[in-house]
C-alpha positions, -999 to +999 in steps of 0.1 A: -427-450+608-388-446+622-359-435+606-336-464+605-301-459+605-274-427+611-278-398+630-312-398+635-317-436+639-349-447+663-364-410+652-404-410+647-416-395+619-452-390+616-476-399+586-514-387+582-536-417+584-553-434+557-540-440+519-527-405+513-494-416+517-475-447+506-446-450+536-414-466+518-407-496+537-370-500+556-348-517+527-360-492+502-354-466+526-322-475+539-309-484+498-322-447+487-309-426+519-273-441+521-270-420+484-293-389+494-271-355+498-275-327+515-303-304+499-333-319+487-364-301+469-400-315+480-431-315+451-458-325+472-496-313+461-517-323+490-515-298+519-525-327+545-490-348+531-473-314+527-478-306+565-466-339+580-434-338+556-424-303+568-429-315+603-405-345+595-382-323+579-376-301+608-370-331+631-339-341+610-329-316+587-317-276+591-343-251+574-314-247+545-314-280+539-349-285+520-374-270+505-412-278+504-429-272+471-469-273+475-477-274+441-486-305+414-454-318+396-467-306+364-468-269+375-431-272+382-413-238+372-372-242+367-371-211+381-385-221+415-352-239+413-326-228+432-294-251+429-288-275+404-300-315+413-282-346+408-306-371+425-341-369+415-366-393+432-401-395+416-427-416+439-463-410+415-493-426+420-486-463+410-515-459+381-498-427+371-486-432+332-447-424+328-438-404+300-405-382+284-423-352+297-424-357+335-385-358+327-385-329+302-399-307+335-367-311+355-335-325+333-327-283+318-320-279+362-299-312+368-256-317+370-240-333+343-246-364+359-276-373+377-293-399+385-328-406+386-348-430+410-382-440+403-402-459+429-434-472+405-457-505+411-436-538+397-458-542+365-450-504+351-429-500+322-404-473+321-408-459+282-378-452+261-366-413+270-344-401+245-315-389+270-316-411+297-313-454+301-322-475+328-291-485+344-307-512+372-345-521+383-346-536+418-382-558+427-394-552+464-426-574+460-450-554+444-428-525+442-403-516+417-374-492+416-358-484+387-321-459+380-313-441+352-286-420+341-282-391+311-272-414+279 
């Protein structure tokens, strides 16, 4: 997999092999990076994935510019937190069920207006969340990715 565009165009980054992780392929990539800033908070669970990322991370970032969280999403603390977020990008599991709550874990650390990405499998339904609406869904064949904004 190679970074496609900007500074670090042509760069290799490297993946573990077999189905532990889903790579994002280039028009997602290039769509969701052009809006990325410049700190960015990692949830990873799997040490194998969590390895790989942080070598990938040192390749094209500074150490202050992420942080690596190897811990399940639920277990999330606030507190681990350090600066407040205002671009949240959830890849789950493509079975995983959405719900309010995986929102409720991280909207109390966010900026007034953030925006949330979603990249989920093109049949899941995003449910009704009291504070936020879909704003746009883009299809990449079977993939979807969805926006939404605080209401």
């Amino acid at each position: 997999m190679k970074i496609i565009g900007g500074k670090y165009k042509g760069t290799t980054l490297l993946v573990p092999k077999g189905r532990l992780v889903r790579p994002t392929l280039a028009l997602k990539k290039e769509a969701l990076f052009n809006i990325l800033t410049s700190y960015c908070y990692f949830v990873e669970e799997n040490k194998t994935v969590v390895k790989f990322l942080n070598s990938n991370c040192y390749k094209i970032l500074k150490k202050n510019q992420f942080e690596i969280l190897n811990i399940k999403y639920n277990n999330l603390s606030i507190k681990t937190l350090k600066k407040n977020i205002n671009i949240i990008f959830f890849d789950p599991p493509y079975n995983y069920i959405i719900k309010e709550s995986m929102f409720d874990l991280i909207i109390e650390k966010t900026t007034s207006n953030p925006i949330f990405i979603l990249e989920t499998s093109n049949k899941t339904h995003i449910p009704k969340i009291n504070y936020l609406k879909v704003i746009d869904e883009r299809f990449f064949g079977k993939t979807k990715i969805s926006f939404l904004i605080k209401k």
